[in-house]
C-alpha positions as CSV (number, residue, x, y, z in Angstrom):
1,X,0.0,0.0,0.0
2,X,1.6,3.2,-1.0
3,X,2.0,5.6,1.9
4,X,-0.1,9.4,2.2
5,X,2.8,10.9,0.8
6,X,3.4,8.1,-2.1
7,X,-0.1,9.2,-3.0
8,X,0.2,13.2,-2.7
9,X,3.4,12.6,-5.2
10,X,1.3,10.4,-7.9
11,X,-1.5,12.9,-7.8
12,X,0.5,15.7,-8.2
13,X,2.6,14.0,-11.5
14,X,-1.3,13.1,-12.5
15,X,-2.0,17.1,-12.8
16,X,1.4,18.3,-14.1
17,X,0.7,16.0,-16.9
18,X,-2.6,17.7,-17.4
19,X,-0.7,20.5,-18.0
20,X,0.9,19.3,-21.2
21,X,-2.8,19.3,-22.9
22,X,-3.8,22.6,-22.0
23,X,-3.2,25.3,-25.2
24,X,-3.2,28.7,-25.6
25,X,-5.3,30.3,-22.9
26,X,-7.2,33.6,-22.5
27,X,-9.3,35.4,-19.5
28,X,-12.4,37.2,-20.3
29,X,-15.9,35.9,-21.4
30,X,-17.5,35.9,-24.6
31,X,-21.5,37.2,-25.0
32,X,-23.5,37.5,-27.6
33,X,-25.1,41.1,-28.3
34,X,-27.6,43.2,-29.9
35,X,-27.3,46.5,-30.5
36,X,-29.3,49.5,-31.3
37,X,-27.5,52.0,-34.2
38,X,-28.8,55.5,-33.4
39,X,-29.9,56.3,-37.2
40,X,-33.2,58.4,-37.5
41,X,-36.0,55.6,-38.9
42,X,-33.8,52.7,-38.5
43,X,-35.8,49.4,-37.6
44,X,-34.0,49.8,-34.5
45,X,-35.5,52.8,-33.3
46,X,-39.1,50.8,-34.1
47,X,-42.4,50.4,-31.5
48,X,-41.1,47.4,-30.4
49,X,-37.1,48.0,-31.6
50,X,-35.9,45.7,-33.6
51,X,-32.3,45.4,-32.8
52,X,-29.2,44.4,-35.2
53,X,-27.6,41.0,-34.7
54,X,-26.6,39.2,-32.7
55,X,-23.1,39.3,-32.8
56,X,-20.3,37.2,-30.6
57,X,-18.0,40.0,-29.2
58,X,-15.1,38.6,-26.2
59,X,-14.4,40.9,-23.5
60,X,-12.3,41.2,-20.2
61,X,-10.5,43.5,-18.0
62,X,-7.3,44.8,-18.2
63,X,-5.9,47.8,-15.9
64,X,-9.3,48.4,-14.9
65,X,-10.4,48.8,-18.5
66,X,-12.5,46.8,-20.4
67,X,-11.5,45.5,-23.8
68,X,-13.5,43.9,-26.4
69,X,-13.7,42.6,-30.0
70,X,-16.6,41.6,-32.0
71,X,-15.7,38.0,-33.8
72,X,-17.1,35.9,-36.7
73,X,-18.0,32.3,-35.4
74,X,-14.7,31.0,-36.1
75,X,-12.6,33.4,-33.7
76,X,-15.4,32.7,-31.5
77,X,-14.4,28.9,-31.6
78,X,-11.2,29.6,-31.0
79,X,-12.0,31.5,-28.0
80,X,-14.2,30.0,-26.4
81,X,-11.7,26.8,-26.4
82,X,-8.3,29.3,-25.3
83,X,-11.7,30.6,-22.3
84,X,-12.1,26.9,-21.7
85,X,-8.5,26.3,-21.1
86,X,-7.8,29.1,-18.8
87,X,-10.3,27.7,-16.6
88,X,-9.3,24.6,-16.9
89,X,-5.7,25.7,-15.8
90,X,-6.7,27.5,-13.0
91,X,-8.5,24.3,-11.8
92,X,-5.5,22.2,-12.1
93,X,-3.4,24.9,-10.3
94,X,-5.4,25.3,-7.4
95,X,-5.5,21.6,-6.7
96,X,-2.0,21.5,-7.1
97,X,-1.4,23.5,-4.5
98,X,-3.4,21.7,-2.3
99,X,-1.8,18.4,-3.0
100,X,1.6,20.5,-2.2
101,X,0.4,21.8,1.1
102,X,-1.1,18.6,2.5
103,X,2.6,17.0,0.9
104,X,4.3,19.7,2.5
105,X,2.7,18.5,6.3
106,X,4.0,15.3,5.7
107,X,7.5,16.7,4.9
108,X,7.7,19.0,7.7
109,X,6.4,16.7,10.1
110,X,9.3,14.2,9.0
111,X,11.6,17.0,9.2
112,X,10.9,17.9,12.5
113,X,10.9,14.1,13.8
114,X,14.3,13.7,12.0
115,X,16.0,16.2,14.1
116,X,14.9,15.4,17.2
């Protein structure tokens, strides 16, 4: 039977492995939108509005701005799946740090038992 530590160790080679599969990454969120143009007459402007699109735009913070892009379905795709990996790293990483600090109670338990 492999010991608590045996098992920390094999879990943790389990996620940096993980790793290996994730791709290009990106934060923000994608949404799909309707907007309203502002032209005089414009079926937009209507009794009930009619609004144009939708379109897929991607957004997210940076230095307390927002940035976006409006995208065609393929750049959509594509981040949606870079959206989906980000996550998916973050995940990984945050149970990799709990494998390492329930590991690293083990270690300095040992430690201090040693030098005694």
């Amino acid at each position: 039977m492999a010991s608590r530590l045996e098992r920390h160790e094999a879990k943790y080679r389990s996620l940096k492995a993980q790793l290996d599969e994730i791709g290009f990454i990106s934060p923000g969120s994608l949404v799909v939108r309707e907007t309203s143009c502002g032209k005089p007459g414009c079926r937009c402007k209507g009794d009930p509005p009619q609004r144009h699109g939708p379109y897929l735009q991607w957004s997210r913070t940076r230095a307390g701005r927002t940035e976006s892009r409006r995208l065609n379905e393929h750049e959509a795709e594509l981040y949606r799946e870079w959206i989906d990996d980000r996550r998916r790293l973050e995940r990984i990483v945050a149970e990799m740090e709990q494998v390492s600090e329930s590991a690293s109670e083990i270690l300095l338990r040992r430690a201090r038992s040693e030098r005694r």
